[in-house]
C-alpha positions in Angstrom: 88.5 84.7 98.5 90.1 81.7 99.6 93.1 82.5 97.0 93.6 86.2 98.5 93.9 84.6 101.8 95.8 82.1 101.2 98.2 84.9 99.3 98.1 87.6 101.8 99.4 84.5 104.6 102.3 83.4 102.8 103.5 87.3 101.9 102.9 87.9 105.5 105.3 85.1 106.4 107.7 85.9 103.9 108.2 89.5 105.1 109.7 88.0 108.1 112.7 86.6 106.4 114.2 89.6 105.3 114.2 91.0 109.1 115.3 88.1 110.5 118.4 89.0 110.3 118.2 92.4 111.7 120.1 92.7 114.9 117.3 92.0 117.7 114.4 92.0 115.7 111.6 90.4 118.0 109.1 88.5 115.3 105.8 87.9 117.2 102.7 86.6 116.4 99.1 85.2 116.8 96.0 84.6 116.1 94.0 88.2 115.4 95.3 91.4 115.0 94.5 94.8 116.7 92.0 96.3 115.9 92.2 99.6 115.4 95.5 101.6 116.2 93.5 104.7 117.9 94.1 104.4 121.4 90.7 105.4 122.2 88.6 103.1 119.9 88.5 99.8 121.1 89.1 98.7 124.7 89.8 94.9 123.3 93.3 93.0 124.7 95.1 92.3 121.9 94.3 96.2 120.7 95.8 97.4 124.1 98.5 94.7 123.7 99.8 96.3 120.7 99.1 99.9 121.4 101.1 99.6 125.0 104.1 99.2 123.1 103.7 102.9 121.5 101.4 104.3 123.5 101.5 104.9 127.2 98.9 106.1 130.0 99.7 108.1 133.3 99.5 104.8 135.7 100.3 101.0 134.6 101.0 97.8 136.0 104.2 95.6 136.9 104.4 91.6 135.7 102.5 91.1 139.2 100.0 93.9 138.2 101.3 96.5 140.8 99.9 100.0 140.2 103.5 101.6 139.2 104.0 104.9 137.9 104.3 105.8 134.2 103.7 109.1 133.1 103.0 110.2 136.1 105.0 109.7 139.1 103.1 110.1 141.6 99.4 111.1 142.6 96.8 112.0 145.2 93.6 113.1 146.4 93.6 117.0 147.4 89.9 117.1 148.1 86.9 114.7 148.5 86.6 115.0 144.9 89.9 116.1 143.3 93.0 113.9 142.5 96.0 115.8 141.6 99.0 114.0 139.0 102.2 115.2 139.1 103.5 114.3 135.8 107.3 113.2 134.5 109.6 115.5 133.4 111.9 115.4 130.3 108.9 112.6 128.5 109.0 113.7 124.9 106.1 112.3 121.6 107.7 110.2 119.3 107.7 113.5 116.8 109.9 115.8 119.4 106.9 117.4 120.9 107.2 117.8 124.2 104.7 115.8 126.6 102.5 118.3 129.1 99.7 118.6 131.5 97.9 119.8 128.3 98.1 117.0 126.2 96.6 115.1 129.3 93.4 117.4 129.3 93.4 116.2 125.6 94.0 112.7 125.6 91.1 112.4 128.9 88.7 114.9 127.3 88.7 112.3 124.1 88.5 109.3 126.1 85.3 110.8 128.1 83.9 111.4 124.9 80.9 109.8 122.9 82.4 107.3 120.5 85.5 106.1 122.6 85.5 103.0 123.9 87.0 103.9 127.4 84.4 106.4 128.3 82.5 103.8 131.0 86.2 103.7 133.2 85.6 107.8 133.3 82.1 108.2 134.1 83.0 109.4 137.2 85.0 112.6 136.0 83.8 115.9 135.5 86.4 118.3 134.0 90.3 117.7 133.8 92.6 120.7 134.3 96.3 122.0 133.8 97.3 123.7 136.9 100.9 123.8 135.8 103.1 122.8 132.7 103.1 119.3 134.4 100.6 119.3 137.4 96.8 118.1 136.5 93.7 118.0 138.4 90.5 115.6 138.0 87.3 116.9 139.3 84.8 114.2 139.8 81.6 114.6 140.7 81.8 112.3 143.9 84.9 110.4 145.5 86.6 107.8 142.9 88.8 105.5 144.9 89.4 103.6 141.9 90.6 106.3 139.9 94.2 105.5 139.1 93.6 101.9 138.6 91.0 103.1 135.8 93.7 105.0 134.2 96.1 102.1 133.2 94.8 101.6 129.6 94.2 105.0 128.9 96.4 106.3 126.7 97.7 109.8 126.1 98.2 111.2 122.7 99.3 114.4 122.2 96.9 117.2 121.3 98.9 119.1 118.4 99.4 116.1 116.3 96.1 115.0 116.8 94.6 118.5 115.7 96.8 118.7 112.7 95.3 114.9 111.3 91.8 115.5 112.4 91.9 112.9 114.9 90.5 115.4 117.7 87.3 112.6 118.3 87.8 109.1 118.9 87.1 106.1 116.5 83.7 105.2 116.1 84.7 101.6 115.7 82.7 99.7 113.1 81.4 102.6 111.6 84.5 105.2 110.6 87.9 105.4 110.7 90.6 108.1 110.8 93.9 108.6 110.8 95.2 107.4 114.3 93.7 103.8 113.3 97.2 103.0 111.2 99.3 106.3 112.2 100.7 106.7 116.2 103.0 109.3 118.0 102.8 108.2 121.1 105.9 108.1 124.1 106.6 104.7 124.8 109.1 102.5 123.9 108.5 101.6 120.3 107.1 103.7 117.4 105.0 102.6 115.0 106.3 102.2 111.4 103.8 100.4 109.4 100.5 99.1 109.9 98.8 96.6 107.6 95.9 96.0 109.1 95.6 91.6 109.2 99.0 91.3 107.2 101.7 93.0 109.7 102.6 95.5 112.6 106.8 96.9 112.3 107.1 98.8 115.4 110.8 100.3 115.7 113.2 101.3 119.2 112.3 104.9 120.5 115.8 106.0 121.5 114.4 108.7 123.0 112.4 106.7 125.7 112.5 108.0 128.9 112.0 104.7 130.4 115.6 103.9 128.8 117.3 105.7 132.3 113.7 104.2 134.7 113.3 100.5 133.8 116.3 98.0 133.2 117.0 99.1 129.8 115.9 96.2 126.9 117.7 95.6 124.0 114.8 94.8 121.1 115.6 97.1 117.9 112.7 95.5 115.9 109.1 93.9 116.3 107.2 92.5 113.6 103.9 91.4 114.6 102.0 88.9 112.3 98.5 87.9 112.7 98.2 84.0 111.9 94.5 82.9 111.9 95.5 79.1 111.4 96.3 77.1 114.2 99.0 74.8 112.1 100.4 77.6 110.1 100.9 79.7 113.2 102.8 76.7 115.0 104.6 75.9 112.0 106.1 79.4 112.2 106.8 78.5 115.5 108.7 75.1 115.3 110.5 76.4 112.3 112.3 79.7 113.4 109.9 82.2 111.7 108.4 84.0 114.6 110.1 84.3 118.4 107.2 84.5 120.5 103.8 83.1 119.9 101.5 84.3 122.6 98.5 81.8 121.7 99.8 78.2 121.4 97.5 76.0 120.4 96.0 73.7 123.2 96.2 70.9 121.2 99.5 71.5 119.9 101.6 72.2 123.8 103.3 69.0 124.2 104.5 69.2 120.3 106.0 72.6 121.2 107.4 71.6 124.2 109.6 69.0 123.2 110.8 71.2 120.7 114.2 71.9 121.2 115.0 75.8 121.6 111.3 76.4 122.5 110.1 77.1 125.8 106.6 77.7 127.5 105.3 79.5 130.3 101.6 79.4 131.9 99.4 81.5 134.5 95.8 81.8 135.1 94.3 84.7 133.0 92.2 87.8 134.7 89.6 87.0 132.0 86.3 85.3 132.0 84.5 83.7 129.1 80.5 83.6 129.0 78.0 83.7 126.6 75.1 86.7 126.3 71.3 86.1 125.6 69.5 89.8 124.4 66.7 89.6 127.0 65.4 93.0 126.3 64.0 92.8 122.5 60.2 92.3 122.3 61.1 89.7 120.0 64.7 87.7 119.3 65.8 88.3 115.1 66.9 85.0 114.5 64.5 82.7 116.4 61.2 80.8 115.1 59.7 82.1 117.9 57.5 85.2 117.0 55.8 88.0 119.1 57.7 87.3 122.2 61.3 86.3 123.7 62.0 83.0 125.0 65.4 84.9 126.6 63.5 87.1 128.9 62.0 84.2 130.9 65.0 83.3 133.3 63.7 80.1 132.8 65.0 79.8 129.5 68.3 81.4 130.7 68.9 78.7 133.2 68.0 76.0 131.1 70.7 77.1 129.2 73.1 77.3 131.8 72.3 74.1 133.0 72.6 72.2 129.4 76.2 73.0 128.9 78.6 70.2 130.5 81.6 72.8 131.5 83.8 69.9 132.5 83.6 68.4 128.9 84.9 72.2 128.1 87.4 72.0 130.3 88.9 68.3 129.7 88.2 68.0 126.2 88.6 70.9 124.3 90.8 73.2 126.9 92.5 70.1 127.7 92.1 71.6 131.7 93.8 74.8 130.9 90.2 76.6 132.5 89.1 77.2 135.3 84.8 76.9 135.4 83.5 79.9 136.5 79.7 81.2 138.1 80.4 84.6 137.9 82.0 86.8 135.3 85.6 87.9 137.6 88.6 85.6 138.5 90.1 84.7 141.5 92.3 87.6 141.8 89.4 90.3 141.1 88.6 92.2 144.3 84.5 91.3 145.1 85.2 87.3 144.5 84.1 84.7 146.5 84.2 80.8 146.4 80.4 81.0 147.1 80.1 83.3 144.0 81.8 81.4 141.8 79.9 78.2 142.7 78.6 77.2 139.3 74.8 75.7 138.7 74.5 72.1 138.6 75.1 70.5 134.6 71.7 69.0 134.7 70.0 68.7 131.2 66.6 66.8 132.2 66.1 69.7 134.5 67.0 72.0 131.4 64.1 70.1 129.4 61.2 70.5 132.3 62.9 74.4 132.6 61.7 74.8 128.7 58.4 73.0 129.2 57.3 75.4 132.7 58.6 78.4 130.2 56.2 77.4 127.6 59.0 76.0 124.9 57.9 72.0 125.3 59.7 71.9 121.7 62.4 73.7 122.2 63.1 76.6 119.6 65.8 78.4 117.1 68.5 80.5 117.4 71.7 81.7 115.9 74.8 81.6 118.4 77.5 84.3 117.1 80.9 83.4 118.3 84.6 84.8 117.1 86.8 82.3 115.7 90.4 84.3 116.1 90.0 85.8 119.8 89.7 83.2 122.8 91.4 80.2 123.3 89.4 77.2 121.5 86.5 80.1 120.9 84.8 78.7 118.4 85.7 75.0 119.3 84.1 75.6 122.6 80.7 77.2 120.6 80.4 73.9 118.5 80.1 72.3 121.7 77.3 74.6 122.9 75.3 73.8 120.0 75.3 70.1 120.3 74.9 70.2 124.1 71.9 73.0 123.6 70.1 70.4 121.3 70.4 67.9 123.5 67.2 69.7 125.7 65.9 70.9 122.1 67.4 74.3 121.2 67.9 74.3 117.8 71.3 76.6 117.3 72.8 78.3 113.8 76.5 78.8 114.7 77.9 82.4 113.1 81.6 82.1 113.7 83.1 85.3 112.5 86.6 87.0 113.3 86.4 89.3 116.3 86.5 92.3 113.9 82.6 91.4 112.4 81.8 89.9 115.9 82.3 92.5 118.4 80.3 95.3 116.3 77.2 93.0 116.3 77.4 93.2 120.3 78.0 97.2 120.3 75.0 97.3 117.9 72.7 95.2 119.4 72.1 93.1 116.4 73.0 89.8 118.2 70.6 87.7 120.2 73.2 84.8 121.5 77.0 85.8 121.5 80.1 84.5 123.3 82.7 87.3 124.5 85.7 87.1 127.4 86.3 89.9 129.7 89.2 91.2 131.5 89.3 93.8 134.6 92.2 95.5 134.2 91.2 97.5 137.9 91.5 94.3 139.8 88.4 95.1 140.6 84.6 94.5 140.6 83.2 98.0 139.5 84.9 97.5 136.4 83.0 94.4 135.6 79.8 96.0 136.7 80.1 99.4 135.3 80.7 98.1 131.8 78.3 95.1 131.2 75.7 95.1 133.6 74.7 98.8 134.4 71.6 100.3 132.1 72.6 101.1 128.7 76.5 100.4 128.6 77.5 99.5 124.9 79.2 96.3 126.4 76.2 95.0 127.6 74.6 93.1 124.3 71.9 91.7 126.8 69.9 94.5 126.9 69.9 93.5 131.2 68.7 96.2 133.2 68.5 96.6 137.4 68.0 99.7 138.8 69.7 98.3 142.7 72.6 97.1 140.8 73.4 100.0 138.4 72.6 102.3 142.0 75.1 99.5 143.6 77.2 100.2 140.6 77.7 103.8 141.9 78.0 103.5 145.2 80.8 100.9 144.8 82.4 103.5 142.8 82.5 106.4 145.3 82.3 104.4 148.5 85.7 105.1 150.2 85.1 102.2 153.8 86.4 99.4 152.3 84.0 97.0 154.3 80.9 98.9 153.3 82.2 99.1 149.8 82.6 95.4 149.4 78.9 95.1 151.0 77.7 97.1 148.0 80.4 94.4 145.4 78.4 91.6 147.3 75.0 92.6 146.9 75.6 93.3 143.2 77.0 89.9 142.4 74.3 88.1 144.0 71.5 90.3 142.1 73.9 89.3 138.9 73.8 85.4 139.7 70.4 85.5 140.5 68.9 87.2 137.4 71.7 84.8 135.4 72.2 88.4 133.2 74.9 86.0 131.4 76.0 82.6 131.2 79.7 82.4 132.8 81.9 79.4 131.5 85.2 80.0 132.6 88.5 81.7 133.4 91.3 81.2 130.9 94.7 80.0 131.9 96.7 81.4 128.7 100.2 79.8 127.4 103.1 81.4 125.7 105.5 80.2 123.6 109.4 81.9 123.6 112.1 80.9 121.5 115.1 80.2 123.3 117.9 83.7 123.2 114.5 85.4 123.8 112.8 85.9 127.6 109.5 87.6 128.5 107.9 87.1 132.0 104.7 86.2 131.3 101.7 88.8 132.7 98.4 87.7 133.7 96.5 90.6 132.2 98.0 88.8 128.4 99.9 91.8 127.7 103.2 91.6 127.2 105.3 94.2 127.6 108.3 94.0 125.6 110.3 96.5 127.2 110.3 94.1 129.7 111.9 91.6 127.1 115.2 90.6 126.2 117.9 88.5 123.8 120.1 86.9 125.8 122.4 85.5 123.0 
């Protein structure tokens, strides 16, 4: 196994000699790759952050994270409970096929549907129509203020190609794929070319773009993407010309890179927190010593857990202060947070130990923490930690670091008792934290945590239009969150990138780039 790897690195790498020399061939890497190449399969970052480069939705977001049009240009509410979007003219697929108010029925219809990943942004639609070859209604069965803003990472996909490669149903991730997880026709300013899965991404210059005559036109011909699991391998690449763009540095590495000559770095707090999940809602937990009942549905337990892990040791020692430590799971510039929110419990571990001993665990028990080792920054580093901190007050922890590929399926399948996992809000907004791990039932939410005032707060938040009233509702909900400690929050993420010089890309603090926003400037 090891000597596969090892091969399948080094032919990686050397596929990016030959294109070097192409004219304006962007070579980009890091650590993990997409996931799937279905639009609709896997609402994961570095997913969207390659499929934004081929595929495009009706609304997105500037480097300040404006709402800006995209494929539409321009939208608005006709009735309590109808938005109308006036789509662009002249936007072709990457095959020819024109793009139409059709092909957005389609591409929503899919997205609402039982295996896509993006179904919990759309729970709020009831039917899409085409009231004209570019005009399309959304019905929804109450007012959705937040519409639009759910719409940036949906993607549209056109309905004839997808008919013709039976891709009609979204990606059951983890248990199926089809034919849009390495094949794309999509309208945005790249098309796909080849996709290894884990060994390389060639996406190619859509002449064709419409954004070519909207946006200051870029001048990339080429990206290569190339996942690079290891940290000194990846900034190897780096320092010796191989790759253009890293958007994961190493923490460790920073000051290496930036004395570099030729090599730049840019930095900006992340709109993503990382936390840790405790299943709470199994009679019994599948990897513990503990038998006949859970030790994770006593909140007890939860907040002896909290309180064992030393956040600042995170943040100084292993993200060498590039965190921010967080109490609730939304950043700073997340609509619903507040400085009292975000006020963290106390690191206290002799009140963790007396927490276990009231719960009835004097002795402490077992448990298996599953963690990915190629999506976060420091991810795994930072779950080492946790299990030496967590024995410190007597929980006895089996680390399972695993790429995100075998992690994130354990979560959606509710096979994992203690997991770590980051999350972005790509609405700016509260709801979206709400509406995907902490209402009843949602496949994000591995903790099995269930309130009926918060997944009712849920939906009023969603349809409240008074923006006092609604942020009552975003208030009430977080404290019902803090309060029931549904997760463990441990921080916000300040992410890094790394440009070579003859190469700028303004850095974005959703951590997509978006390369038509790119360019060589030698």
């Amino acid at each position: 196994m090891r000597l596969r790897f090892l091969a399948a690195l080094l032919g990686a790498l050397v596929t990016l000699v030959p294109v070097a020399h192409a004219e304006n061939t962007l070579r980009w890497a890091s650590r993990g790759d997409a996931l799937t190449f279905d639009p609709h399969g896997q609402n994961e970052t570095p997913t969207i952050q390659a499929q934004s480069q081929v595929y495009e939705a009706l609304v997105s977001r500037d480097a300040e994270l404006n709402l800006i049009p995209r494929l539409a240009t321009s939208w608005e509410i006709v009735a309590p409970t109808t938005w109308e979007f006036h789509l662009r003219e002249g936007v072709t697929f990457h095959d020819g096929a024109p793009f139409t108010a059709d092909d957005v029925v389609f591409s929503l219809t899919r997205a609402m549907g039982t295996t896509s990943d993006f179904k919990s942004l759309l729970t709020s639609v009831e039917s899409v129509e085409a009231v004209g070859p570019l005009t399309v209604r959304i019905h929804t069965n109450a007012p959705s203020p937040l519409l639009p803003a759910n719409l940036t990472d949906v993607f549209m996909m056109n309905r004839a190609w997808s008919e013709a490669n039976d891709v009609v149903v979204a990606q059951d991730f983890g248990h199926d794929e089809n034919y849009a997880v390495r094949h794309a026709n999509g309208t945005g300013p790249f098309m796909l070319e080849l996709r290894e899965p884990d060994i390389r991404t060639i996406m190619v210059r859509n002449d064709n773009w419409w954004g070519l005559d909207v946006f200051p036109p870029h001048n990339i011909d080429r990206i290569v993407y190339t996942p690079i699991s290891n940290d000194a391998t990846r900034v190897a690449a780096l320092l010796s010309g191989e790759i253009d763009f890293l958007i994961d540095p190493p923490l460790q590495d920073l000051r290496r890179i930036e004395a570099a000559p030729g090599l730049t770095l840019q930095q900006t707090a992340q709109v993503r927190t990382i936390y840790f999940g405790l299943d709470q809602a199994s009679p019994e937990l599948r990897s513990s010593n503990i038998e006949g009942r859970n030790p994770f549905a006593d909140i007890r337990v939860r907040q002896a857990i909290y309180e064992a892990i030393d956040i600042e040791a995170i943040r100084t020692r292993i993200m060498r202060g590039l965190s921010e430590p967080a109490g609730i799971i939304t950043p700073p510039q997340v609509n619903g947070w507040t400085p009292e929110l975000d006020e963290r419990l106390p690191f206290d571990p002799d009140a963790a130990r007396a927490l276990l001993a009231d719960a009835g665990y004097p002795d402490g028990f077992s448990v298996t923490l599953d963690c990915p080792n190629n999506r976060y920054v420091n991810d795994e580093a930072i779950c080492q930690a946790t299990v030496a901190m967590l024995a410190r007050i007597g929980i006895d922890v089996t680390l399972d670091a695993q790429p995100k590929s075998l992690h994130f399926p354990k979560i959606d399948d509710r096979t994992t008792d203690f997991y770590m996992q980051g999350w972005g809000v790509p609405t700016l907004d509260s709801e979206y934290v709400f509406q995907f791990l902490y209402v009843t039932g949602r496949r994000s939410n591995g903790t099995g945590f269930s309130s009926p005032r918060l997944d009712e707060l849920t939906e009023l938040m969603s349809q409240e239009l008074n923006e006092e009233q609604r942020n009552a509702y975003i208030a009430e909900a977080w404290q019902i969150a803090r309060d029931n400690i549904a997760f463990i929050p441990l921080h916000n993420q300040v992410i890094v990138w790394a440009t070579r010089e003859g190469f700028t890309q303004p850095i974005v603090a959703n951590n997509t780039p978006q390369f038509y926003m790119g360019a060589f400037t030698d």
